[in-house]
ROMARLO-699619 format. One record per residue: x, y, z of N, C-alpha, C in turn; residue number from 0. Coordinates in steps of 0.02 Angstrom, whole numbers. Example, Ala and Ser with C-alpha at 12.3 -4.5 7.8 and 13.67 -1.06 7.14 Angstrom:
2
nX,nY,nZ,caX,caY,caZ,cX,cY,cZ,tornu
660,-284,390,615,-225,390,660,-165,390,0
642,-112,354,684,-53,357,645,2,394,1
END
This chain:
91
nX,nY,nZ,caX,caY,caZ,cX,cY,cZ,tornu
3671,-2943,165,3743,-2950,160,3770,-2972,228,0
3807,-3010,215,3855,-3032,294,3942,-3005,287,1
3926,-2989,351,3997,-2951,356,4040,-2987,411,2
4092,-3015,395,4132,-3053,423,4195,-3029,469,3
4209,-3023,527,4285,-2995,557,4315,-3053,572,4
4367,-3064,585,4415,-3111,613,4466,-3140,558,5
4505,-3207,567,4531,-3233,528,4541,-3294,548,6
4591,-3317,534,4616,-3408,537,4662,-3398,552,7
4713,-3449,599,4770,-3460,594,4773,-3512,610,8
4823,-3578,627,4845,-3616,641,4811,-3686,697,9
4785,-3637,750,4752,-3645,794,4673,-3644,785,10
4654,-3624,743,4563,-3624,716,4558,-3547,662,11
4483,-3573,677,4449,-3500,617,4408,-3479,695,12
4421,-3405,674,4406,-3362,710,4348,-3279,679,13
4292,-3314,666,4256,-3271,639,4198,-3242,673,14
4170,-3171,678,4119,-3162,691,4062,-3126,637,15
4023,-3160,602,3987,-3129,549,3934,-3091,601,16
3904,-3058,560,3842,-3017,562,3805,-3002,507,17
3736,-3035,515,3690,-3027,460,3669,-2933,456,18
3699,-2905,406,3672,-2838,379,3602,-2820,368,19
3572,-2904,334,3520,-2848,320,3474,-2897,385,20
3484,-2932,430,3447,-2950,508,3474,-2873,549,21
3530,-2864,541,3534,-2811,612,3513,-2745,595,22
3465,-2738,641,3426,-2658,624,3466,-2612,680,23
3530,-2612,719,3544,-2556,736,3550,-2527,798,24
3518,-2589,847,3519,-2569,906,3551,-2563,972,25
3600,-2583,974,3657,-2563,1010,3649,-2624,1054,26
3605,-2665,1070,3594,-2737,1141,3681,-2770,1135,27
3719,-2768,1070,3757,-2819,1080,3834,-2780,1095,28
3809,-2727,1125,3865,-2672,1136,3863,-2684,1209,29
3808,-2684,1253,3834,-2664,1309,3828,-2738,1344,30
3787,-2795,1275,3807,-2859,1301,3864,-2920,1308,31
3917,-2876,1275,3970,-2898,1268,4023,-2892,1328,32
4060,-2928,1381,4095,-2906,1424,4166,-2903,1411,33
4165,-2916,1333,4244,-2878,1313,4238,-2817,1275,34
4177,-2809,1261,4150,-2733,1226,4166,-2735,1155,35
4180,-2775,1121,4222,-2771,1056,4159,-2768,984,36
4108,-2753,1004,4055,-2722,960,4046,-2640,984,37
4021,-2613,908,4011,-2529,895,3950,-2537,839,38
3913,-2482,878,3861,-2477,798,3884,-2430,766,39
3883,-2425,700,3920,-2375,645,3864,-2370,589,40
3880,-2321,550,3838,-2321,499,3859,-2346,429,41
3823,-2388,391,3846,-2424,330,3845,-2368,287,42
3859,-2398,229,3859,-2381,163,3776,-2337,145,43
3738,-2318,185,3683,-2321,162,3642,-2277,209,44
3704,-2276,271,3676,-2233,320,3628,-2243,363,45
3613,-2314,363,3595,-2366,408,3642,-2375,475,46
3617,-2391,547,3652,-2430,596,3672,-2480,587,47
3704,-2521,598,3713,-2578,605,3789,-2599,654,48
3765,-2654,673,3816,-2683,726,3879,-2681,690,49
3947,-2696,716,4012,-2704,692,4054,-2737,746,50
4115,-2749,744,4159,-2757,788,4230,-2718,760,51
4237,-2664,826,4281,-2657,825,4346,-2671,780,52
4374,-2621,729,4438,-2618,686,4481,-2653,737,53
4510,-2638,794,4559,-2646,841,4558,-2712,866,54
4504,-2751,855,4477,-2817,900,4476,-2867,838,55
4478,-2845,789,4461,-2897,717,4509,-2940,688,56
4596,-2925,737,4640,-2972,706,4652,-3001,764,57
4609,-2990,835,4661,-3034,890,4584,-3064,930,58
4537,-3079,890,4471,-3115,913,4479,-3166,969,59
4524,-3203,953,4517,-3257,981,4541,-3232,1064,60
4608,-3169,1071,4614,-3163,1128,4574,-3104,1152,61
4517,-3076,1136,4475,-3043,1161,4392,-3071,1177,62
4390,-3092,1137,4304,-3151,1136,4320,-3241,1174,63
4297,-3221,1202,4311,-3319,1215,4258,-3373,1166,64
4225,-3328,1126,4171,-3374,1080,4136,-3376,1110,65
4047,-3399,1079,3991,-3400,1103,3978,-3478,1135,66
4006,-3516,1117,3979,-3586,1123,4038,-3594,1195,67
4094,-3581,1218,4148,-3604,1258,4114,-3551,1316,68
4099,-3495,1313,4099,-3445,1358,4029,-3423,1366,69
4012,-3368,1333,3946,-3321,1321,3868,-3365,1315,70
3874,-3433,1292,3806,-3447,1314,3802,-3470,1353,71
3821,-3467,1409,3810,-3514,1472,3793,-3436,1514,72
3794,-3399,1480,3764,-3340,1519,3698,-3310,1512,73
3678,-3282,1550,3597,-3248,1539,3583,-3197,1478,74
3633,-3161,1481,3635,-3118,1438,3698,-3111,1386,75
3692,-3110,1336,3754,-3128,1299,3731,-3094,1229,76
3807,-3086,1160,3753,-3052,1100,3702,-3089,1077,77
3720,-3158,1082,3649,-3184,1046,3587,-3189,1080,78
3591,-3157,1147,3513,-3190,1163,3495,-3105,1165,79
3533,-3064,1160,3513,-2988,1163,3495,-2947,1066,80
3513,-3002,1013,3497,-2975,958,3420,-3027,930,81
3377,-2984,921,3317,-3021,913,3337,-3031,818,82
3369,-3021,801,3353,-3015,737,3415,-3066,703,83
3438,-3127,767,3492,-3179,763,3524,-3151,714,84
3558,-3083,728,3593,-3064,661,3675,-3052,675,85
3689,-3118,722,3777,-3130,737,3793,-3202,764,86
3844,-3217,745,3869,-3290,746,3933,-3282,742,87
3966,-3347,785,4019,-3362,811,4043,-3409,764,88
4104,-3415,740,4130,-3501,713,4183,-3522,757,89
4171,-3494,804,4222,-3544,885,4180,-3560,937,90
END
């Protein structure tokens, strides 16, 4: 299952999915984030899995600068810290 936060407005789409059943739970994209706006929580099932932040999920665009503009030009970032490519950017 993919679980989607963000929205659209005017200015672009602003989404960050996460593959449910890729992310096993481990917290890398929590403390690799330098706006912090990921939490691991427990699903439906009582599984870990990654999330972003309730509080961060309608104002993405001014908390994330996106993976492709900002975060990969860095060493460490969520995607090079989740082995299980189980998060993606659409900015």
């Amino acid at each position: 299952m993919r679980a989607h936060y963000g929205y659209a407005d005017g200015s672009g789409e602003y989404y960050i999915t996460i593959d449910t059943d890729k992310c096993d739970g481990c917290g890398r994209c929590e403390s690799a984030c330098p706006a912090s706006i990921f939490e691991v929580i427990k699903d439906d099932y009582d599984d870990l899995k990654a999330a972003v932040k309730k509080e961060y999920a309608k104002r993405l665009s001014f908390s994330c600068f996106g993976y492709d503009k900002k975060c990969s030009q860095e060493e460490t970032n969520c995607h090079s810290v989740c082995e299980g490519d189980a998060i993606s950017h659409s900015w």
